[in-house]
C-alpha positions in Angstrom: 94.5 140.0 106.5 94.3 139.6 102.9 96.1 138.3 99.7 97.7 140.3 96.8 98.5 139.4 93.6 102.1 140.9 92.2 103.0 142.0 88.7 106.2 139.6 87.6 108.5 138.2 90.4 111.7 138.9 88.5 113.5 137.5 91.4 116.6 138.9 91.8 118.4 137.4 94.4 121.5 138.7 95.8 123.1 137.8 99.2 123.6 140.8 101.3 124.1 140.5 105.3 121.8 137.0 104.4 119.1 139.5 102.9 117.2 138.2 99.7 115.6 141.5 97.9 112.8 140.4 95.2 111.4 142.1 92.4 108.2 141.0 92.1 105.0 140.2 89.2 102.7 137.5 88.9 102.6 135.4 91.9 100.3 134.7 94.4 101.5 136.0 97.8 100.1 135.5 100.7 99.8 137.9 103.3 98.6 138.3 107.2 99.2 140.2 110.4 102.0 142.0 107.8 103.7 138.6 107.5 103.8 136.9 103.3 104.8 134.2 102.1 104.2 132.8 98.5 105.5 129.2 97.1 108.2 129.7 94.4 108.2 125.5 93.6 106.4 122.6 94.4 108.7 120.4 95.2 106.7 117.5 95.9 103.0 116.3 96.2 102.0 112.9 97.5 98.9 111.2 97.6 98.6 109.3 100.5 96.1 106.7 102.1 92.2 108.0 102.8 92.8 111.4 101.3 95.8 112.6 103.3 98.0 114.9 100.9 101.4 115.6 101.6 102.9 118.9 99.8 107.0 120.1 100.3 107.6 123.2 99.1 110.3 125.7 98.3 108.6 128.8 99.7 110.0 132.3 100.6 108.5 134.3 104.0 109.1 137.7 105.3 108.0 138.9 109.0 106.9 142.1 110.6 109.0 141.2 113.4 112.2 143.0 113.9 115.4 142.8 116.4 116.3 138.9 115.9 119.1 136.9 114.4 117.8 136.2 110.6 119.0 132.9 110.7 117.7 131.9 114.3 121.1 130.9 114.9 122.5 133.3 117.7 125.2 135.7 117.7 123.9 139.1 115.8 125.5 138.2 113.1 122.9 139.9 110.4 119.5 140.7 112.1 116.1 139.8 110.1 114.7 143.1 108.2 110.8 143.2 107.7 108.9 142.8 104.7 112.6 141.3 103.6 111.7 137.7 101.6 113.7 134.6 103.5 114.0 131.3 101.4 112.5 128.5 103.4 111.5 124.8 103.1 108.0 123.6 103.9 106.2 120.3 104.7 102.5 120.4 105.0 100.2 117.5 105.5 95.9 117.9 105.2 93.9 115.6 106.7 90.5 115.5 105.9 87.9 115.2 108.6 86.5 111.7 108.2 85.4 108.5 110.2 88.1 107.0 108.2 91.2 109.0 109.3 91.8 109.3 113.2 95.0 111.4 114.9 96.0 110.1 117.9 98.9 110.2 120.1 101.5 108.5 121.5 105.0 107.8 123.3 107.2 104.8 124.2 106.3 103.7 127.6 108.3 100.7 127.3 109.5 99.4 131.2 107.1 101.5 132.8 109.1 104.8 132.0 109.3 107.7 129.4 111.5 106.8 126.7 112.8 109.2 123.8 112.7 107.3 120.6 112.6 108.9 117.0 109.0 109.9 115.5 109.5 106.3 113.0 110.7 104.7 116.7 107.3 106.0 117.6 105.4 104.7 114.4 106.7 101.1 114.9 106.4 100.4 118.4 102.5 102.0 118.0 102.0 99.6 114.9 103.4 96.6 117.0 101.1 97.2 119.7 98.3 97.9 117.7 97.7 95.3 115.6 95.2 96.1 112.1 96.1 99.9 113.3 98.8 101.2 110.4 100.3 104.9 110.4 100.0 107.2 107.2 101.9 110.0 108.7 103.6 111.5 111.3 104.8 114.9 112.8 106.6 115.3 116.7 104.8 116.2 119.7 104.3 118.1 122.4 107.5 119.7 124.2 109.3 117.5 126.5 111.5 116.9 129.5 115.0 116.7 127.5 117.2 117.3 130.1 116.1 114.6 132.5 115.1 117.1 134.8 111.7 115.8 136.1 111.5 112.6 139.2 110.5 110.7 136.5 112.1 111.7 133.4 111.8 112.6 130.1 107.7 113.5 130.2 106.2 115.5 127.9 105.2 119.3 129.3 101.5 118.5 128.8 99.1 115.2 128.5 99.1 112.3 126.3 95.8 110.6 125.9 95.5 108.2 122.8 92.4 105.9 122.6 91.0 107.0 125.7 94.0 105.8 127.9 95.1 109.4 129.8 99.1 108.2 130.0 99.2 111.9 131.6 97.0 114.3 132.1 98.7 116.9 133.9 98.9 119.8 131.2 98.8 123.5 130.4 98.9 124.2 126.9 96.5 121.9 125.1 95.2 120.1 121.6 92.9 117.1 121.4 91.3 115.7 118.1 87.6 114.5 118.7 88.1 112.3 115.5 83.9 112.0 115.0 84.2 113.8 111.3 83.0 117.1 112.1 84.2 120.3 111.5 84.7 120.8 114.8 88.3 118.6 114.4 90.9 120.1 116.7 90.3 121.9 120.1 93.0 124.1 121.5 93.9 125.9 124.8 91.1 125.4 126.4 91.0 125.5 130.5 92.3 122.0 131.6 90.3 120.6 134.1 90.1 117.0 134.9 88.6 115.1 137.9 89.3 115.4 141.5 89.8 111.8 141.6 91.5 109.5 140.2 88.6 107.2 138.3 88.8 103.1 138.7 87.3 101.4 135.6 86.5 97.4 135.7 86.6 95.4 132.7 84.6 92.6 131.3 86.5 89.6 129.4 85.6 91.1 126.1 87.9 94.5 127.4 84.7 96.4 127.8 84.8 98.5 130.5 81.2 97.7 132.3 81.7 99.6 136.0 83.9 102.6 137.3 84.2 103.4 140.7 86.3 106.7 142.4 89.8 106.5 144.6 88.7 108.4 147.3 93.0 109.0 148.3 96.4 108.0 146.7 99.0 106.3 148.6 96.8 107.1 152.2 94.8 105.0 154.2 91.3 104.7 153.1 88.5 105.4 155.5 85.6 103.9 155.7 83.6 103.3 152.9 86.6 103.9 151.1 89.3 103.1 148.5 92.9 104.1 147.5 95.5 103.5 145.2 98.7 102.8 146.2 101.7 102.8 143.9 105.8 103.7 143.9 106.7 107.2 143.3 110.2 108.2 141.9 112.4 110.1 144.0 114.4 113.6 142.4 118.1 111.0 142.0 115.4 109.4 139.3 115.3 106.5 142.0 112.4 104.4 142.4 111.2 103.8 146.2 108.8 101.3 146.8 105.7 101.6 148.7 104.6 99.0 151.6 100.7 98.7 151.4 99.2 97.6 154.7 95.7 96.1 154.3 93.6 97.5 157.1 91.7 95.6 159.4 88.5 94.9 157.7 89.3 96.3 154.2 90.6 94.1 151.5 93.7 94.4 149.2 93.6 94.0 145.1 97.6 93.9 143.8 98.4 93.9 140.2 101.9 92.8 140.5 102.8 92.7 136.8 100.8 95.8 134.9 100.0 96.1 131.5 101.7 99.5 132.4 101.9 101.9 135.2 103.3 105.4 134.6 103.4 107.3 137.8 104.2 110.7 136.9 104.1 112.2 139.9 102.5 112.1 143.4 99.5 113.6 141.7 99.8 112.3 138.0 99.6 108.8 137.7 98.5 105.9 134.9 98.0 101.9 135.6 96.4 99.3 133.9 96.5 95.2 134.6 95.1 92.4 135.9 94.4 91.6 139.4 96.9 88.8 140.9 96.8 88.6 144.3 95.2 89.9 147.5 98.2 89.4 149.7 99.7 92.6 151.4 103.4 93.8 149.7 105.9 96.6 148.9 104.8 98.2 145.7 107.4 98.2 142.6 108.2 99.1 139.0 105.0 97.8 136.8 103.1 97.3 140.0 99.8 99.1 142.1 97.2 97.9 144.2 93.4 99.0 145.3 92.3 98.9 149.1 88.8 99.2 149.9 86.0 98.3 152.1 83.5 99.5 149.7 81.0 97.1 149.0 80.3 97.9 145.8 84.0 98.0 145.0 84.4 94.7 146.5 82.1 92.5 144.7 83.7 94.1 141.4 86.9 93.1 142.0 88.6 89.7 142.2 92.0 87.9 141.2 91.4 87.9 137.1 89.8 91.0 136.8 91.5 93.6 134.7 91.4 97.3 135.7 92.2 100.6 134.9 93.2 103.1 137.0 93.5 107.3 135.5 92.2 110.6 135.8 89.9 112.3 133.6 89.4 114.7 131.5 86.7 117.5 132.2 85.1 121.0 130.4 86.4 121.3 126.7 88.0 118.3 126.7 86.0 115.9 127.9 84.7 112.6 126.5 87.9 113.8 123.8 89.5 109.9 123.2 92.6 111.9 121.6 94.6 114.8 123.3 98.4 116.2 123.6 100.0 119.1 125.2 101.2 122.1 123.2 102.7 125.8 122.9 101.2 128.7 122.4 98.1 129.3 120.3 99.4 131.3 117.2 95.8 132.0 115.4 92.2 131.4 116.4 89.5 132.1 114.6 91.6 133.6 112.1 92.8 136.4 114.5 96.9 135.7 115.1 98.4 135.9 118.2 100.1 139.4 119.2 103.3 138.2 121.1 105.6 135.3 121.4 107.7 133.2 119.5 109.4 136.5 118.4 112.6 134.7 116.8 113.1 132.0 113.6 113.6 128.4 114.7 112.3 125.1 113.1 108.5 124.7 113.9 106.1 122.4 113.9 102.7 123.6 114.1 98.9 122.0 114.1 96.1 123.7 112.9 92.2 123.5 111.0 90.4 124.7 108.7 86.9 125.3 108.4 85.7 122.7 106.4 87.6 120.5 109.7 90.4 119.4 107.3 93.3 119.1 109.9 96.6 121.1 108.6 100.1 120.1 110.1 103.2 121.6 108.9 106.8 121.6 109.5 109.2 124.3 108.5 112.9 123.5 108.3 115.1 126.1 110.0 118.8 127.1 111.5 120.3 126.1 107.9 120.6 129.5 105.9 123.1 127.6 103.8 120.4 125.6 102.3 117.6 127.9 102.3 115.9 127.3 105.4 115.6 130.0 108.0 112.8 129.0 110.2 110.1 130.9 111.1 108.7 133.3 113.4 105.2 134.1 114.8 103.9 135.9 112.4 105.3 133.7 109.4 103.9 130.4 111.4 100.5 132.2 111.1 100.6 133.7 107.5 102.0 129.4 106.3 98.7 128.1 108.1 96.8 131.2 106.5 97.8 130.5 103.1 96.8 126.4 103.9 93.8 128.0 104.7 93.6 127.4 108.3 91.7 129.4 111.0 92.9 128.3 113.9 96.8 127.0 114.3 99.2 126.2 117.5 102.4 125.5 118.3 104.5 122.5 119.0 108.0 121.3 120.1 110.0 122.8 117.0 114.0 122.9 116.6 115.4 119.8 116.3 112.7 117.8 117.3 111.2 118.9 114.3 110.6 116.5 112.5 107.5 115.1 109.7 107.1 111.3 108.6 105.7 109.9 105.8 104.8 106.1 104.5 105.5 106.3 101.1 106.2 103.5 98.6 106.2 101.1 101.7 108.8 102.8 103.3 108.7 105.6 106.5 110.8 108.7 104.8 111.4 111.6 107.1 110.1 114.5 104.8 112.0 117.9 106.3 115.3 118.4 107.3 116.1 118.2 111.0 118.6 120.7 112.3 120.2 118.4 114.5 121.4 116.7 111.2 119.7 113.2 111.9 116.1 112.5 113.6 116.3 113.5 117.2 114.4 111.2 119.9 111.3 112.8 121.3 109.1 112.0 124.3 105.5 112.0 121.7 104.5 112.1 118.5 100.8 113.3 116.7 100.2 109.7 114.4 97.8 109.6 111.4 96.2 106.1 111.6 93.9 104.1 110.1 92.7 100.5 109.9 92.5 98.8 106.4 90.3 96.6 105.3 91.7 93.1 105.5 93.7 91.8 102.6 95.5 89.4 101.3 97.7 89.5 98.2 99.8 86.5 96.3 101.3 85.5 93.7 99.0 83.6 91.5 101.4 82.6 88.1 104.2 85.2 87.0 106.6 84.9 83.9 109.4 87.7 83.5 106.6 90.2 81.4 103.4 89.4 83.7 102.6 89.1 87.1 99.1 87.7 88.3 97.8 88.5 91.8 95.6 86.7 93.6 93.5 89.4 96.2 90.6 88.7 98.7 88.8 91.0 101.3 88.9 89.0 104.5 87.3 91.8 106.5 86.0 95.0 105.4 86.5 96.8 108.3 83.8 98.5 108.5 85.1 100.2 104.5 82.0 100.5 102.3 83.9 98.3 99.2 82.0 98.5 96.0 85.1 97.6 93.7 88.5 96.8 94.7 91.3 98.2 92.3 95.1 97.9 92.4 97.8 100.1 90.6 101.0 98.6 89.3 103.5 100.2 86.6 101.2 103.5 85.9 98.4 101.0 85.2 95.2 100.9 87.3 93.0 97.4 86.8 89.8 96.4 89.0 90.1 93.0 90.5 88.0 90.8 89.4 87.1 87.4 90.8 89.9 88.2 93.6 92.6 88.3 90.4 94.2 90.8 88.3 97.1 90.6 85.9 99.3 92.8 84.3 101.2 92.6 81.2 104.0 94.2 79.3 106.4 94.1 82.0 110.4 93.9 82.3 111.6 91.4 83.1 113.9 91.2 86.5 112.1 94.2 87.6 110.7 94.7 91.0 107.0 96.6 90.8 105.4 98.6 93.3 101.9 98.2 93.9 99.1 100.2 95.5 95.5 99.2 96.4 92.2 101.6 95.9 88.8 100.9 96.6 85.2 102.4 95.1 82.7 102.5 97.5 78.8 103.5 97.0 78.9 107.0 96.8 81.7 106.6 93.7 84.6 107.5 95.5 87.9 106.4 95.6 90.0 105.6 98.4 93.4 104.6 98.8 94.3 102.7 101.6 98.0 101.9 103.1 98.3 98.1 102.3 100.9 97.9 99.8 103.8 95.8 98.1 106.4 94.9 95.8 106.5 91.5 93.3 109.3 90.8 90.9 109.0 89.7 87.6 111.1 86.3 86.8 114.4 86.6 85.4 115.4 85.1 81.8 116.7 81.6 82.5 120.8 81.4 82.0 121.8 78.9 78.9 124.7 76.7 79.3 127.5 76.6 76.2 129.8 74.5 77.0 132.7 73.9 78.8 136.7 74.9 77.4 139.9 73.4 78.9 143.3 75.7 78.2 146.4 73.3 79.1 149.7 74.4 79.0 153.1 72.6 80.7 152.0 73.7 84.2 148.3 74.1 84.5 144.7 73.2 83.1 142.0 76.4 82.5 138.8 75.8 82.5 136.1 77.8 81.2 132.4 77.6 81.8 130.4 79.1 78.9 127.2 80.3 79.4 124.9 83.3 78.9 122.9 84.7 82.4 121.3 88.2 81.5 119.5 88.7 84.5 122.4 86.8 87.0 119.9 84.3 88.3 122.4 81.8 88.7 126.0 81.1 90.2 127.3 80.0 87.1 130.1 82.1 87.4 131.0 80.8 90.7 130.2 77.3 90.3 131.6 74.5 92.1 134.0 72.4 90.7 135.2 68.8 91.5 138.5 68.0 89.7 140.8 64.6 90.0 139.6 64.4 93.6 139.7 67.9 94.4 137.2 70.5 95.3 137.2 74.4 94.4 135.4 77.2 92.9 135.0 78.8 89.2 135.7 83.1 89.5 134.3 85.2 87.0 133.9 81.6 84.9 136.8 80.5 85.0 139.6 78.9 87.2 143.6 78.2 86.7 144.7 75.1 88.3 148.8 73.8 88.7 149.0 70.0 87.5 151.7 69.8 90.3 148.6 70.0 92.4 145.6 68.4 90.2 147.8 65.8 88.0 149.2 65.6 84.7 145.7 64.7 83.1 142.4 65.6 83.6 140.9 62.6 85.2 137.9 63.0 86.6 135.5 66.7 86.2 132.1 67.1 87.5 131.0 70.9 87.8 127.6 72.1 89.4 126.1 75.8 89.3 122.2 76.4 89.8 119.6 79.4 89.2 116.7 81.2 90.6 114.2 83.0 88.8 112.8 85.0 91.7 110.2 82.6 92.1 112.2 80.8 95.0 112.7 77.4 92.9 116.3 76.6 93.2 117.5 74.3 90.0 120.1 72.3 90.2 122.6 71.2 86.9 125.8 68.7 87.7 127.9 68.0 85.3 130.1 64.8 85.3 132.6 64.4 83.0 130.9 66.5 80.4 132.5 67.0 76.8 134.8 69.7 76.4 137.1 71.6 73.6 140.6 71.1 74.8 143.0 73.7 73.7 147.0 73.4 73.7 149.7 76.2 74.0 152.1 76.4 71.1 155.0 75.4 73.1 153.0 72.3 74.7 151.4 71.4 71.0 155.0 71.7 69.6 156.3 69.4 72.9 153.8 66.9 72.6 155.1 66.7 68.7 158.3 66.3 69.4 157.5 63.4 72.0 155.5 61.4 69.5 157.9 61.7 66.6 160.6 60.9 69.4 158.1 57.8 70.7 157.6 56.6 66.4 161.3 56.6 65.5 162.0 54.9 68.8 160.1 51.9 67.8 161.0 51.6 63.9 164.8 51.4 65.5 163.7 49.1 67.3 
């Protein structure tokens, strides 16, 4: 392994069989296992929460595989050529190793049953269950039953443990995240061993686990002495069939008859947690399981109220690891890359670390050659991590599961470009969480050029806060007192604000809590009011000024000789065959809002207005009075 430094990259780029030939000088290129790959922009660089960066690049990678489709498409249309530069599009998030920053993982278990949802599906049902828990990023998961193949469908290939709950634990290929802040951050394809049995844990009423016991069988008869777990299994239709539980002579029966959740995988794979609700003999459903003992010990734990946990556990390199999900293949370790597989380009999505334990993840876009994304093989998955400096890197479900998430400015943006042309529905997804210290922010007084904030620490958290600071229009101001203000604004403008903390060692951390104010709008000015009347109608104009449209001026609500309509654009036409001859009775009413939520409220009754006449109705009404005067000198 090693990186070169070219003379001049006079790139010149010309399209032959999909090839891209450079001429290179002065670039940084990286190169391993006689795969390169140097950045030609960088597209994009944000600064997220607790240190997590996010980088997209436009980047171009060459392999020392040969014999593929270039474009990872299919067909043999143009095969790849080594040592040949591909343009490609990468998303790479670093996480530092911190007690701050934990990765854990998770899938959509709603109804007791896998369910594919999108990586920001992921993100918000993980947020609404999790409450002070918020997401900074995301990437997809583990590969996955897509095809509905499995009893059970739609199960990821290889566990899902996040918090300490083991949703599965079946698994081959495997990554877990000890989340303690050492450098020892990621551990990868390891041997998988986990208990023999299935582990019972008991529950205080704070949720602290304070006994575990272990099933002795599943879904058999316990002996004596002994306890089982009894639960519903689905059938290969994807059919549910219940289980009867008979309660042995002498041994007594604990049924949680509405779980928190049960998951059972498989005959030997199988998840439930709830409390216990009756003791009473039954066929076994969705969301239920029951215990059936004679063990003493078990015994005296248990009772109707008690909440429990039911799970296998993890053993050897992953044990005691709250935070672990199933992978591919292992494409570096320790810096050495892997020597087979993944021989073709596809979209990838790979997890890796570096030695300081600063977890990498990265996403590379792939099967669009039309926009410069070609995907990536083996070697050019390893020489990416290389380059991010990571030592040890491994694969994850890629194609059009692909797929990286970001919060930024408040909102979840997918980063990459999936090749399925939206956001595919996966069974898991790798989340990076934290919990903020907690805030509160409000409007304390705002014109249309200031804002003032009111901001107080309610809980810390466990966050070392020294100072508390908040960014707003390119300005950064501590808050002092729980206020801050800023000044010089637009008015009408929504601002997006960010809060940072100091803490003791003089470091700055931004955390995710964030949030948009407006500034009030310039209040409209009422002119007047002008009447056109000609021999068939009356037009009348409203005349105002509203810069900032806070008000419906221009669609205000008119009341004329008994009648009720609406102004368009200011203005309105009415037919005196409808309204009258005269102008009887007006009373107009319009209203504004600053932004500030205060609706006010103007009527007008009968207000004084400028009256203009046509020619041919000015000239009329002439005629009639001259008419009307030599009428009465006649007589």
């Amino acid at each position: 392994m090693k990186k070169i430094i070219f003379g001049l990259f006079l790139f010149i780029s010309f399209v032959c069989f999909g090839v891209f030939l450079p001429v290179v000088g002065e670039n940084d290129v990286t190169e391993i296992a006689g795969a390169a790959v140097y950045n030609q922009e960088v597209v994009e660089t944000n600064q997220l929460p607790y240190g997590v960066v996010h980088t997209l690049t436009k980047s171009f990678t060459s392999t020392s595989i040969s014999g593929y489709d270039a474009d990872g498409l299919g067909g043999g249309t143009a095969l790849v050529e080594p040592g040949t530069f591909y343009p490609q599009q990468i998303n790479v998030l670093e996480i530092p190793t911190s007690q701050e920053v934990r990765i854990t993982n998770w899938g959509n278990f709603n109804g007791n049953r896998w369910t594919l949802t999108t990586v920001r599906g992921l993100i918000t049902d993980y947020e609404a269950k999790h409450p002070g828990w918020k997401v900074i990023a995301a990437i997809n998961g583990d590969f996955f039953d897509i095809n509905a193949r499995g009893n059970l469908p739609y199960q990821t290939n290889g566990a899902l443990t996040s918090f300490g709950e083991n949703y599965k634990t079946t698994s081959s290929g495997t990554v877990a995240f000890p989340n303690d802040g050492s450098t020892n951050s990621l551990v990868g394809n390891q041997p998988v061993q986990r208990t023999e049995k299935m582990i019972m844990s008991v529950y205080n009423s704070n949720q602290e686990i304070i006994q575990e016991f272990a099933i002795d069988h599943v879904n058999a008869t316990p002996l004596d002495n002994q306890t089982s777990v009894f639960y519903a299994n689905y059938d290969a239709s994807h059919t549910l069939v219940p289980k009867e539980v008979v309660i042995p002579d002498g041994f007594k029966g604990y049924f949680i008859d509405s779980a928190l959740l049960t998951l059972p995988n498989s005959p030997t794979d199988f998840y439930g947690k709830g409390v216990i609700s009756s003791e009473t003999a039954k066929t076994l459903g969705s969301g239920q399981f029951a215990i059936v003992t004679n063990n003493a010990s078990v015994k005296q734990a248990l009772s109707i109220g008690t909440l429990i946990r039911v799970q296998y556990e993890f053993m050897g390199a992953y044990a005691n690891i709250d935070d672990v999900a199933g992978c591919g293949q292992t494409i570096m370790s320790g810096g050495v890359v892997a020597t087979e597989g993944l021989a073709d380009r596809a979209p990838r999505t790979v997890v890796g670390r570096k030695a300081d334990g600063t977890i990498v993840m990265m996403v590379i876009d792939g099967r669009q050659a039309s926009k410069g994304m070609y995907g990536a093989d083996r070697t050019e998955l390893a020489v990416i991590m290389h380059m991010y400096g990571a030592v040890d890197a491994y694969n994850l479900d890629g194609g059009g599961s692909s797929t990286m998430v970001i919060r930024k400015n408040g909102s979840l943006v997918v980063m990459n470009s999936p090749s399925d042309g939206r956001e595919r529905t996966d069974a898991n997804c790798l989340l990076i969480i934290a919990k903020d210290p907690e805030l509160t922010v409000g409007i304390n007084n705002r014109t249309q050029n200031t804002i003032t904030l009111d901001v107080e620490i309610l809980n810390n958290n466990g966050h070392d806060i020294q100072k508390l600071f908040m960014e707003l229009n390119g300005e950064t101001k501590e808050i002092i007192n729980n206020q801050v203000t800023f000044n010089q604004l637009a008015n009408n403008r929504e601002y997006f604000y960010r809060l940072f903390y100091q803490n003791s060692q003089n470091e700055f951390k931004l955390i995710i809590q964030d949030g948009k104010y407006k500034t009030l709008k310039i209040v409209p000015e009422y002119l007047g009011v002008e009447v056109y009347e000609n021999e068939e109608s009356f037009r009348i104009k409203l005349l105002y000024v509203d810069l900032d449209n806070a008000g419906n001026y221009g669609a205000a609500k008119v009341e004329i000789n008994g009648r009720t309509t609406f102004l368009k654009n200011g203005e309105i036409t009415l037919k005196k065959s409808i309204i009258g001859d005269e102008i009887t009775a007006l009373t107009i009413t319009f209203f504004y809002d600053l932004n500030d939520g205060k609706r006010v409220d103007t009527t007008l009754v009968n207000p004084d207005y400028q009256e203009f006449l046509s020619l041919s109705l000015y000239f009329y009404e002439i005629i009639t009075a001259q008419q009307i005067l030599v009428k009465d000198i006649y007589q």
